[in-house]
C-alpha positions as semicolon CSV with decimal commas, in nm:
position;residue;x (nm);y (nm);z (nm)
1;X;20,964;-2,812;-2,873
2;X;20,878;-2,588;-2,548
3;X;21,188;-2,651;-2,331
4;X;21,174;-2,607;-1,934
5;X;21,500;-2,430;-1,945
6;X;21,784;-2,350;-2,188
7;X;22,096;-2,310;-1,963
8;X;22,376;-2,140;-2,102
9;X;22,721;-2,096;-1,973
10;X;22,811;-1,757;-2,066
11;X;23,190;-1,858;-1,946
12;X;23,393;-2,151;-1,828
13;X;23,643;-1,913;-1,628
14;X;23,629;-1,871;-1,251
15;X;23,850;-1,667;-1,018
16;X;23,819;-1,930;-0,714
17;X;24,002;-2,246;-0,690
18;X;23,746;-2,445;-0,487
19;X;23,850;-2,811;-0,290
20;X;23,522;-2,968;-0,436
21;X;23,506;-2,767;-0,843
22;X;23,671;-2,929;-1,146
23;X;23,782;-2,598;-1,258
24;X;24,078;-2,618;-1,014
25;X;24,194;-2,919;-1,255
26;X;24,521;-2,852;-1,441
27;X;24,384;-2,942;-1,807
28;X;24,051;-2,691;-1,701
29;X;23,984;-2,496;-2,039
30;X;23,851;-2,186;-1,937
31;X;23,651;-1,957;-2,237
32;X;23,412;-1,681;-2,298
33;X;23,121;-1,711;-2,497
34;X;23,155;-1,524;-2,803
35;X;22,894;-1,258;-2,732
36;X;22,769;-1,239;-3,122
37;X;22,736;-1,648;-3,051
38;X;22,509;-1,575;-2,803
39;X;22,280;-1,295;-2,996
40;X;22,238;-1,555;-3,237
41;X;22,173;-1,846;-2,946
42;X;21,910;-1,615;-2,806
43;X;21,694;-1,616;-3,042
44;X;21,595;-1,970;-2,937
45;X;21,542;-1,881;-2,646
46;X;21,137;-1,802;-2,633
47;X;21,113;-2,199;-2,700
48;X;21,225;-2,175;-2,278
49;X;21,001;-2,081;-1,956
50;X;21,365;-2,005;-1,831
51;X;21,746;-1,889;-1,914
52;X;22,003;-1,974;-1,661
53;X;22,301;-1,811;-1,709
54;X;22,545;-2,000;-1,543
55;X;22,769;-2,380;-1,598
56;X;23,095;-2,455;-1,496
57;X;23,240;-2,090;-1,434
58;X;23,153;-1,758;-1,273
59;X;22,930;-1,583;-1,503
60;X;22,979;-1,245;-1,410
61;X;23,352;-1,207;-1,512
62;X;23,233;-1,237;-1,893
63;X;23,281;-0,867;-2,001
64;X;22,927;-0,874;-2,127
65;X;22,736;-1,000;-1,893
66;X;22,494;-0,758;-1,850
67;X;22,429;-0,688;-2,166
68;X;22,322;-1,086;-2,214
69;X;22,080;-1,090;-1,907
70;X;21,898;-0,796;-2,077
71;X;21,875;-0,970;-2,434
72;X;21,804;-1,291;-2,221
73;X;21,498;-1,067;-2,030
74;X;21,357;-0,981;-2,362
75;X;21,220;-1,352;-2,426
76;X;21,225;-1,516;-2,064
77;X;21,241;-1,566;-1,712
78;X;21,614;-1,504;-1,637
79;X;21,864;-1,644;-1,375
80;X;22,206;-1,724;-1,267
81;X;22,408;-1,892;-0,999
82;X;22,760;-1,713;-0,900
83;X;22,986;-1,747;-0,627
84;X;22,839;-1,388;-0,487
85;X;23,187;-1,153;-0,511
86;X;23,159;-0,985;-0,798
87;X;22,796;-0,904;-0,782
88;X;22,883;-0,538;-0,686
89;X;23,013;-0,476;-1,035
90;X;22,630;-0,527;-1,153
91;X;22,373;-0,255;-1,185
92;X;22,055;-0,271;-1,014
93;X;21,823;-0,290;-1,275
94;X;22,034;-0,590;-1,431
95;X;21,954;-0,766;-1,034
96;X;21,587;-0,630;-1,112
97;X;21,574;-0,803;-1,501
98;X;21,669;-1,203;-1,312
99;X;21,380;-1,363;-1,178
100;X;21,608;-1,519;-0,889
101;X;21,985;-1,527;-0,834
102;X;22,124;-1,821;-0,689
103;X;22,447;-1,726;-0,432
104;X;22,649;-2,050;-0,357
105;X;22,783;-2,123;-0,013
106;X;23,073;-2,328;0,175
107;X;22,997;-2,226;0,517
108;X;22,808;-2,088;0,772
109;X;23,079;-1,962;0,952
110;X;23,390;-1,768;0,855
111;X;23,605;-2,012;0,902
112;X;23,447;-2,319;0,725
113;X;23,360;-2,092;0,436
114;X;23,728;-1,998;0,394
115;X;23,867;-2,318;0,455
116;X;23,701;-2,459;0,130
117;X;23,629;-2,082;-0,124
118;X;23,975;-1,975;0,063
119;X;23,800;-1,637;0,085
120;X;23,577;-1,467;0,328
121;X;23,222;-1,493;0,370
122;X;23,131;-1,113;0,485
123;X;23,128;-0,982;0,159
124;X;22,909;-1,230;0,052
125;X;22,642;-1,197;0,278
126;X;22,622;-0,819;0,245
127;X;22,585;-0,882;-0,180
128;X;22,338;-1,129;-0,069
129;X;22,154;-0,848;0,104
130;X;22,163;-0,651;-0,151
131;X;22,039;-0,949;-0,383
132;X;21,759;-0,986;-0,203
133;X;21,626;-0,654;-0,210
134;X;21,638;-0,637;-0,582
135;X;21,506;-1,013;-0,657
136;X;21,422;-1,337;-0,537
137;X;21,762;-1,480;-0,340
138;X;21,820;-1,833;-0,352
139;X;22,124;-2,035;-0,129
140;X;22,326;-2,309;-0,259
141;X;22,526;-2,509;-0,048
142;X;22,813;-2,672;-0,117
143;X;22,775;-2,986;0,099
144;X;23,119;-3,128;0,221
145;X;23,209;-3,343;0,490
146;X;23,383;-3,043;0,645
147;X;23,072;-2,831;0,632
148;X;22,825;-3,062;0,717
149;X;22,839;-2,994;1,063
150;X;22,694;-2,604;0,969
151;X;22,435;-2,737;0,793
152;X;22,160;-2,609;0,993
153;X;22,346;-2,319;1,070
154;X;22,339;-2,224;0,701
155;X;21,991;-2,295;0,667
156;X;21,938;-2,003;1,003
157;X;22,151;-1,798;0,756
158;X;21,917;-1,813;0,472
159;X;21,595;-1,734;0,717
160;X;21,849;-1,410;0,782
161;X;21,873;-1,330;0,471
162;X;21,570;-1,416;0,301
163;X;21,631;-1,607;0,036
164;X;21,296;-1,788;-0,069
165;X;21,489;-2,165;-0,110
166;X;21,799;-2,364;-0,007
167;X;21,956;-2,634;-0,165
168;X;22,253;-2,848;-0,111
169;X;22,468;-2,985;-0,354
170;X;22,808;-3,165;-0,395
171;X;22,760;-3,470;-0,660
172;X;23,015;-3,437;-0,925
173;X;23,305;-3,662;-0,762
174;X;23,592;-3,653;-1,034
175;X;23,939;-3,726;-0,792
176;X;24,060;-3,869;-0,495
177;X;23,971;-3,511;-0,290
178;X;23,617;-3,482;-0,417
179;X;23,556;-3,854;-0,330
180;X;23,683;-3,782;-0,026
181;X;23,511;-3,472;0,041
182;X;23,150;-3,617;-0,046
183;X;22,902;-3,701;0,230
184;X;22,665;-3,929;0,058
185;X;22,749;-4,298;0,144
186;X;22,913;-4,217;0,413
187;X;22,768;-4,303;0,771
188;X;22,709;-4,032;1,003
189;X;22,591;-3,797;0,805
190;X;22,188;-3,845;0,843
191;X;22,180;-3,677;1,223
192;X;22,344;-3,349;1,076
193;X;22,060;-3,329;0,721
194;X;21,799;-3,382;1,034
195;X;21,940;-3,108;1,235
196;X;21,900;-2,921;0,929
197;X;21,493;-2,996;0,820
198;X;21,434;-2,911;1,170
199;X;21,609;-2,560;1,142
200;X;21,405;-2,511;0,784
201;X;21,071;-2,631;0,982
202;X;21,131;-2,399;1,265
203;X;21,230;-2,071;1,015
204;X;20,984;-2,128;0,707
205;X;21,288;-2,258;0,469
206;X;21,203;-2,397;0,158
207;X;21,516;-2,681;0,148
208;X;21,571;-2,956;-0,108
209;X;21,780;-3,224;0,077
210;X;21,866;-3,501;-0,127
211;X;21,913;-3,830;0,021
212;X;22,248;-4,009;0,146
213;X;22,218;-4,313;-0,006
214;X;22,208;-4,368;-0,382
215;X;21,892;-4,499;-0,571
216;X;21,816;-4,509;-0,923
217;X;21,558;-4,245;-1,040
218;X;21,402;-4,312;-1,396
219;X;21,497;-3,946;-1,449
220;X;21,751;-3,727;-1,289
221;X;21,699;-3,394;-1,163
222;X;21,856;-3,245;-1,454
223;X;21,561;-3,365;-1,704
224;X;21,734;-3,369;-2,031
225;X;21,371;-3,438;-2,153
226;X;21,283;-3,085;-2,088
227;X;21,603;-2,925;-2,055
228;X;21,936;-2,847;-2,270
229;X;22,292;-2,674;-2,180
230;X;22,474;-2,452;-2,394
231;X;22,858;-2,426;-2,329
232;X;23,064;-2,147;-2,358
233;X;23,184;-2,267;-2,696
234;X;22,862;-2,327;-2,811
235;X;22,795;-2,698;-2,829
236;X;22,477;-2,867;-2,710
237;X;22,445;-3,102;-2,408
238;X;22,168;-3,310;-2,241
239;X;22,292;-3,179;-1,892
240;X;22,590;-3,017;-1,732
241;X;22,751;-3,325;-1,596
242;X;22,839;-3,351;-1,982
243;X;22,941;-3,035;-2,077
244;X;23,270;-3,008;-1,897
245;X;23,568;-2,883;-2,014
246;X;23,774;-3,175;-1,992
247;X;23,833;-3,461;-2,271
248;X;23,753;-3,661;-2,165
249;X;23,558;-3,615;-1,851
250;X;23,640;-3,794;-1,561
251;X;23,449;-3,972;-1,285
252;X;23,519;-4,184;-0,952
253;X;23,205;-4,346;-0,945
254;X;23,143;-4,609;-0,646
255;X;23,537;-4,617;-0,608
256;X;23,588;-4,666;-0,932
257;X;23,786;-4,366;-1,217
258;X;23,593;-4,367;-1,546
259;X;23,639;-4,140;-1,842
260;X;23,329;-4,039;-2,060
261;X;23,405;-3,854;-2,393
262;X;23,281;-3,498;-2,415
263;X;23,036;-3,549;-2,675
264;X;22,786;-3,286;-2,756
265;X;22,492;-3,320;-3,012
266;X;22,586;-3,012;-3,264
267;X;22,748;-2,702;-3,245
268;X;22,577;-2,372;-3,204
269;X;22,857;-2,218;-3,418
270;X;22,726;-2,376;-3,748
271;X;22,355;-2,512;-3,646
272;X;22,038;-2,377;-3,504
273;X;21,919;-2,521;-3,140
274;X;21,582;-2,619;-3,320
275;X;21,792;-2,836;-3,567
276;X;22,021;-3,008;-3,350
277;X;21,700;-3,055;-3,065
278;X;21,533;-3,232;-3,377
279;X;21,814;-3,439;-3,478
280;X;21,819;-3,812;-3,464
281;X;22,023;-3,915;-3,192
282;X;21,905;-3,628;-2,951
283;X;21,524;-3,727;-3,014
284;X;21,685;-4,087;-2,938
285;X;21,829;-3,995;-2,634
286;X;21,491;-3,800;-2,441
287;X;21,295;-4,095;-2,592
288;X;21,473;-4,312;-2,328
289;X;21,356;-4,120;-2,076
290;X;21,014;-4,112;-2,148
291;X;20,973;-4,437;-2,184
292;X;21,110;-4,494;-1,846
293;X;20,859;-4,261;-1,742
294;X;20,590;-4,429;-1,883
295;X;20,694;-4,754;-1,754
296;X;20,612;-4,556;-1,401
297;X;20,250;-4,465;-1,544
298;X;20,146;-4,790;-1,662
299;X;20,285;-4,943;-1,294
300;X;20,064;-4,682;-1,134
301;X;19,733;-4,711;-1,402
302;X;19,762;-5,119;-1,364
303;X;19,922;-5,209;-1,069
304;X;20,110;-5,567;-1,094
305;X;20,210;-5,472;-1,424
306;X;20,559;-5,529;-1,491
307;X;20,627;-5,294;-1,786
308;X;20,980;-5,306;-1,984
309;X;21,217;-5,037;-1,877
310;X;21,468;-4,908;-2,060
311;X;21,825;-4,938;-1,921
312;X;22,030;-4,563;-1,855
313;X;22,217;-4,449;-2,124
314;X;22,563;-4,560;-2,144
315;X;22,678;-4,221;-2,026
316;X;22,469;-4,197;-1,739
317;X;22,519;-4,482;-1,540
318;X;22,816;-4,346;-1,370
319;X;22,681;-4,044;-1,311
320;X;22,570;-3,961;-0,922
321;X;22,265;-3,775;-1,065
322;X;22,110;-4,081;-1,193
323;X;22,084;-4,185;-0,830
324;X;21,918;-3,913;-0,720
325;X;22,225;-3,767;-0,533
């Protein structure tokens, strides 16, 4: 099957200890991909329109980074998301072989930004600069509700720095200071995401704000349909949100802690990705979601109709994503 994008997390390690990241967790198991594990991963990888090189940790500490964006480049649009400091150990033509690069945020302001990385922002920017001269520069920002109030300052920043999109994001709630720290459900918060589509209006920012309030979507943004993750030790995931590094993974979903078991449909190690994408319980799994889909098309071919839809799977339901958050 074509895939939309094959997202592989080159490491699990990350030199920050964010407030709002699950890698600051105790029990965190931080690895490299085995870099003759991903030669023999990549050559899956023209079944994808895209390789992300990025999940849980900082890609560009694994020793080999560069070498797996140019094997990646060979079959692919590449990209990768990264916290922005290291980015001076890369070469130019590596920033020239990604399609975008994705710099993540916590503030708009010195301050803010260190409050929450616990490092500065200047250095940042200027790799951000330099980003965007050699490739398409995308923001992500880490939406708290200590950083909420920059919002539209950050989205000035990205006009400054050209970055071609700006998202926000801040939906995996896993402990007492991420639940805390989260600004959906939480009143107040609309008047500052306003602020902020007013800023992107005025500049010519593409921005993907995601609403406050929690609705069920028949498919999440991650699209497992289309989609797959690769971790660092090689097992395959629908999304992400499932490939942590914790066993099992915890959530604190609508005040409540649940633990979901860190299951992945095969192993990399052993299997091919066309294998395990064609086993059983995978095809079982993206079948779900198209029917929901489909109960959407028959709603909008016969209106009235009251088509059966599928429930979540077990493993989604206490997942923020699956609200559209």
């Amino acid at each position: 099957m074509k895939l939309g994008y094959i997202q592989v997390e080159v490491t699990s390690r990350c030199g920050m200890n964010c407030l709002m990241c699950p890698t600051r967790l105790e029990e965190w198991e931080g690895s490299d991909m085995d870099f003759n594990l991903f030669k023999r991963v990549s050559e899956s990888f023209s079944n994808a329109k895209l390789i992300h090189l990025q999940g849980w940790g900082e890609p560009i500490l694994h020793p080999d980074f560069e070498k797996m964006v140019r094997i990646a480049a060979k079959h692919a649009a590449v990209s990768f998301t990264t916290n922005g400091y290291l980015i001076d150990r890369l070469s130019d033509e590596t920033l020239e072989l990604c399609d975008f690069v994705v710099i993540s945020i916590a503030g708009a302001s010195e301050e803010t930004h260190r409050k929450i990385r616990k490092c500065s922002l200047k250095p940042l920017i200027e790799n951000a600069k330099r980003v965007n001269r050699l490739t398409n520069l995308k923001l992500s920002y880490m939406l708290t509700k200590t950083n909420i109030h920059e919002l539209a300052n950050a989205v000035e920043l990205a006009a400054n720095l050209n970055a071609d999109f700006f998202a926000t994001n801040l939906d995996y709630v896993f402990d007492k200071m991420s639940d805390e720290l989260r600004v959906f459900s939480t009143p107040g918060m609309e008047k500052f995401v306003e602020k902020a589509r007013e800023r992107a209006k005025e500049f010519g920012v593409k921005t993907n704000f995601p609403p406050l309030e929690p609705g069920e979507v028949l498919v999440c943004a991650e699209n497992p349909v289309e989609n797959v993750v690769i971790s660092s030790d090689g097992l395959v995931f629908p999304c992400v949100y499932l490939a942590l590094h914790l066993n099992p993974i915890p959530r604190l979903f609508n005040g409540k802690m649940y633990y979901i078991e860190r299951r992945s449909f095969g192993d990399l190690n052993t299997e091919r990705l066309d294998d395990v994408l064609d086993k059983e319980s995978y095809r079982t799994l993206r079948e779900t979601f198209r029917k929901r889909l489909w109960g959407l098309e028959q709603i909008a071919i016969w209106p009235g109709t009251q088509p059966r839809i599928p429930q979540l799977p077990e493993t989604c339901r206490t997942c923020y994503k699956a609200y559209d958050l």
